[in-house]
C-alpha positions as CSV (number, residue, x, y, z in Angstrom):
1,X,-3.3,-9.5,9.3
2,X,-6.9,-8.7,8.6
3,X,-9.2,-5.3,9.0
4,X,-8.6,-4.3,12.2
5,X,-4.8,-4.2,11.8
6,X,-4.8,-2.4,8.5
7,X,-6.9,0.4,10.9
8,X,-4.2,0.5,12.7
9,X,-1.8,1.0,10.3
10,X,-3.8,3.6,8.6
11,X,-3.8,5.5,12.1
12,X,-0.3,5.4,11.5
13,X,1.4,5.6,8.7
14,X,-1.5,6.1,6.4
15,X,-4.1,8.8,5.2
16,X,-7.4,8.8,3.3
17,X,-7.6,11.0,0.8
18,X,-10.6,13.4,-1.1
19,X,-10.6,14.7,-4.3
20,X,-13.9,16.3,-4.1
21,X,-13.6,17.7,-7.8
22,X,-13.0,14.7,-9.4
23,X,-14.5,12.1,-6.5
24,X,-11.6,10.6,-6.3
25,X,-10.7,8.6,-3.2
26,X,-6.8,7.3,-2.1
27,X,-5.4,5.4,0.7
28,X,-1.5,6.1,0.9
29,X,0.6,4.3,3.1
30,X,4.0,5.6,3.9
31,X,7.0,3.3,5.2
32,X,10.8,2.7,5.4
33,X,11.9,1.2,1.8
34,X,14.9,-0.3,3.4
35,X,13.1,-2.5,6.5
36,X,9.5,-2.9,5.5
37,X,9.2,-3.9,1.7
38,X,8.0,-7.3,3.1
39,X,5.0,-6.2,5.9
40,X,4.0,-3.6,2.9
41,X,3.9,-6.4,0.5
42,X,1.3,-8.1,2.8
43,X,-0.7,-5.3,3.4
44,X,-0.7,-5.0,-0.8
45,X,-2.0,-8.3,-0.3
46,X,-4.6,-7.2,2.2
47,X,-6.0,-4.2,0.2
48,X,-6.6,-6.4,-2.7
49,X,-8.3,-9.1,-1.0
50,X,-10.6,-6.4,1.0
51,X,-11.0,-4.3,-1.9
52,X,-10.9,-6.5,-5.0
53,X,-8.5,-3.7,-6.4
54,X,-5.1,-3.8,-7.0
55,X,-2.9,-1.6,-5.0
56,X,0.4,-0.1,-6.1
57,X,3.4,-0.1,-4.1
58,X,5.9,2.4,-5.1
59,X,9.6,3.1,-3.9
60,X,10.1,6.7,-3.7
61,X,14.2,8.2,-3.9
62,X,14.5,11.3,-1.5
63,X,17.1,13.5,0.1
64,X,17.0,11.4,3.3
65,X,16.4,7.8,1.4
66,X,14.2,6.1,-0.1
67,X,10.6,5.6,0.9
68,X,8.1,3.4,0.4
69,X,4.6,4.6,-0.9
70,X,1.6,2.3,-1.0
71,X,-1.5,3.7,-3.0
72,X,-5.1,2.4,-3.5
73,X,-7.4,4.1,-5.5
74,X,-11.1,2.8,-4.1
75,X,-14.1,5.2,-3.6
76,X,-16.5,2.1,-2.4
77,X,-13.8,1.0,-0.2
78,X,-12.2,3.5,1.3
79,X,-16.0,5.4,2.0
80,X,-16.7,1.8,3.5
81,X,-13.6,2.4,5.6
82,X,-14.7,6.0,6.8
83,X,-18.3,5.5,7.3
84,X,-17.0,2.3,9.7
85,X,-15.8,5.6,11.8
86,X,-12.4,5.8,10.8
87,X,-11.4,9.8,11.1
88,X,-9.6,11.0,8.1
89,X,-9.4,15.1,8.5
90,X,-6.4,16.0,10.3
91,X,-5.7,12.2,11.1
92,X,-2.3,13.4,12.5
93,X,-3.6,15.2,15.7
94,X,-7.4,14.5,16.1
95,X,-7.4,10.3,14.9
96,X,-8.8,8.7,17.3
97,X,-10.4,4.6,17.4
98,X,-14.0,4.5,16.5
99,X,-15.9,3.4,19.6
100,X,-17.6,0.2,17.9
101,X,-13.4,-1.0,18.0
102,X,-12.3,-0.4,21.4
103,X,-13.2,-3.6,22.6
104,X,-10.2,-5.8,23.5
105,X,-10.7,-8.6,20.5
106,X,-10.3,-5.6,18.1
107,X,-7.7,-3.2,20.1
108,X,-5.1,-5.9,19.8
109,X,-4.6,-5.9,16.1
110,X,-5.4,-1.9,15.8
111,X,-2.7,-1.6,18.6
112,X,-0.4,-4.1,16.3
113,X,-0.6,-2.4,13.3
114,X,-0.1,1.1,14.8
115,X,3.1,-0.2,16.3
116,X,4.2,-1.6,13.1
117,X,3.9,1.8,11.6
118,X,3.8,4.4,14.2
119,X,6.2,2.4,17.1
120,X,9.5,1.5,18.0
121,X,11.0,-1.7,20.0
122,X,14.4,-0.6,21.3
123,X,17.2,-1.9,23.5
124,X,18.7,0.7,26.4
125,X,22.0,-0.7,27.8
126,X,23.0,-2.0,31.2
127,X,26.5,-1.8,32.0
128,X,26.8,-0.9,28.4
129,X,25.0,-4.0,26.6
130,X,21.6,-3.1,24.8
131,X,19.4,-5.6,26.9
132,X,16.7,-3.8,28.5
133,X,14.1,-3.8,26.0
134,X,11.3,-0.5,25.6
135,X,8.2,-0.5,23.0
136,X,7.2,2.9,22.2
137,X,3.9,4.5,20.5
138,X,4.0,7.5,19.5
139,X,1.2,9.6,18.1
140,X,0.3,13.6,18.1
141,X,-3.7,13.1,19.0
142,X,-4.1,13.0,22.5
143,X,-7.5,11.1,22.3
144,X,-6.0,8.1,20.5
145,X,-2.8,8.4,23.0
146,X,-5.7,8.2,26.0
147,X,-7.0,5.2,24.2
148,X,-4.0,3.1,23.7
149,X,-3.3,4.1,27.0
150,X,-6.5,2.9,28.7
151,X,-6.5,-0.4,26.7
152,X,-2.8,-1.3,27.8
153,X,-3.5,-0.6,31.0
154,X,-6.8,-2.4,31.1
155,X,-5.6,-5.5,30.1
156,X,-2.8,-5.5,32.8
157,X,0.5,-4.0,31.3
158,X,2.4,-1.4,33.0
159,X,2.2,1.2,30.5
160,X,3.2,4.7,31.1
161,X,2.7,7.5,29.0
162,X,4.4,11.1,28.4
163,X,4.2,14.3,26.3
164,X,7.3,15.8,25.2
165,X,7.1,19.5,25.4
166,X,9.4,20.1,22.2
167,X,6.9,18.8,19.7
168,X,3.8,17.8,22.1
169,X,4.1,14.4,20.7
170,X,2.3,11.5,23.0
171,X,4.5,8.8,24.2
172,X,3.0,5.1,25.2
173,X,5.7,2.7,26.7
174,X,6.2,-0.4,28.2
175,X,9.2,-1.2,29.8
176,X,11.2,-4.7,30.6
177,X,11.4,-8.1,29.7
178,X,8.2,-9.2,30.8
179,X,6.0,-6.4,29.2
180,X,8.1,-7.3,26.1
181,X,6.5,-10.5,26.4
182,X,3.4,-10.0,27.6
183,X,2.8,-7.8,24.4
184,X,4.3,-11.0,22.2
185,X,1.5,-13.3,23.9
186,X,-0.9,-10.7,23.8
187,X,-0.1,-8.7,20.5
188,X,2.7,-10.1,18.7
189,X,4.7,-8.5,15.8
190,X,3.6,-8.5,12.3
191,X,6.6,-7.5,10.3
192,X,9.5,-9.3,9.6
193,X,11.8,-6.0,10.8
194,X,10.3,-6.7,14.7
195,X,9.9,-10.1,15.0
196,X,14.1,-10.5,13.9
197,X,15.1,-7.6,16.5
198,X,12.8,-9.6,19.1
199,X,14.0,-13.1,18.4
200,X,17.8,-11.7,17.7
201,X,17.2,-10.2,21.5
202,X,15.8,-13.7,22.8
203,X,18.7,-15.6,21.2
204,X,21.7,-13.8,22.6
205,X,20.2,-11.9,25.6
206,X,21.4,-8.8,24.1
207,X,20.7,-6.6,20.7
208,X,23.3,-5.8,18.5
209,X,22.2,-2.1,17.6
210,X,21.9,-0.8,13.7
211,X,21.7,-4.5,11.9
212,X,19.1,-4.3,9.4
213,X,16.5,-7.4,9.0
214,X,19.0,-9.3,6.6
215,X,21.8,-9.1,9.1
216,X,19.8,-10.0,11.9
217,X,18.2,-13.1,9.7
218,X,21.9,-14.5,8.9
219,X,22.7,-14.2,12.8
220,X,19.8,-16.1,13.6
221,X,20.6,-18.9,11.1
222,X,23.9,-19.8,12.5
């Protein structure tokens, strides 16, 4: 994990905050309290060594569940981060990669942390087993969808992209066994929620649908 990845993430799951009566500067980092306490304990671990700050990593209780809620109040930092390029306004439908990162030796661990946040590995069935696997990004700015979309494809993976008309969110997929692991070679998983449903996948040539990482963990022991 290192810069470039937490970009990623913050493209994703994360917005920069200004509190321009007080000066105040946050990060906040949102995630799934249930699957990704470890990967958001690394990125704690991250922020501190970037920022020489200590971060706090909060578990929120809501109507749905619970959440996870990673804060780090930095001014120097996080004004590091945005004057690096890094668009914080209205992140949710105009982010977009500064142009300094679209280079291939950055992309891959922007493109990593995204997905850990912002994308989905999933199994459709064939005669009703969940084998076929699918990586999804998903994202509402249609620049940073372009971009992902012009790096996959760049670098030789069949990606496809859609828009779906209900919401106008932008879909990037890859589809198949050997884009699956062409994106492990290339990419990789960070968290410990993907790289279980991967290697659970790899193990028995099938997925066994709604395990959580603890399940899939005590499989993969036996």
């Amino acid at each position: 994990m290192n810069k470039y990845e937490l970009i990623g993430i913050i493209l994703g799951d994360g917005n920069i905050y200004y509190n321009e009566e007080k000066s105040v500067y946050t990060l906040e980092i949102t995630g799934n309290a249930d699957e990704d306490v470890e990967y958001y304990q690394r990125i704690k671990q991250l922020l501190f060594e970037l920022s020489a700050h200590e971060p706090k990593l909060k578990i929120r209780h809501e109507k749905l569940g619970r959440s996870l809620r990673l804060l780090l109040y930095n001014k120097e930092f996080l004004k590091h981060l945005i004057d690096e390029g890094l668009y914080f306004k209205d992140k949710t439908n105009s982010g977009y990669v500064p142009a300094k990162f679209l280079e291939w030796n950055y992309m891959k661990h922007i493109l990593r942390g995204f997905f850990e946040t912002d994308g989905s590995l999933y199994f459709t069935r064939i005669n009703n087993i969940p084998k076929y696997p699918r990586l999804e990004l998903k994202t509402n700015s249609p620049v940073l969808a372009s971009q992902f979309f012009d790096t996959l494809h760049n670098q030789g993976f069949k990606v496809q992209r859609r828009k779906m008309s209900s919401d106008k969110t932008h879909i990037i997929y890859l589809s198949g066994k050997e884009q699956l692991e062409k994106w492990i070679n290339e990419i990789g998983f960070s968290s410990l929620k993907n790289k279980s449903k991967y290697e659970l996948w790899k193990k028995l040539t099938f997925y066994i649908p709604r395990t959580s990482s603890k399940e899939r963990l005590q499989i993969l022991r036996r």
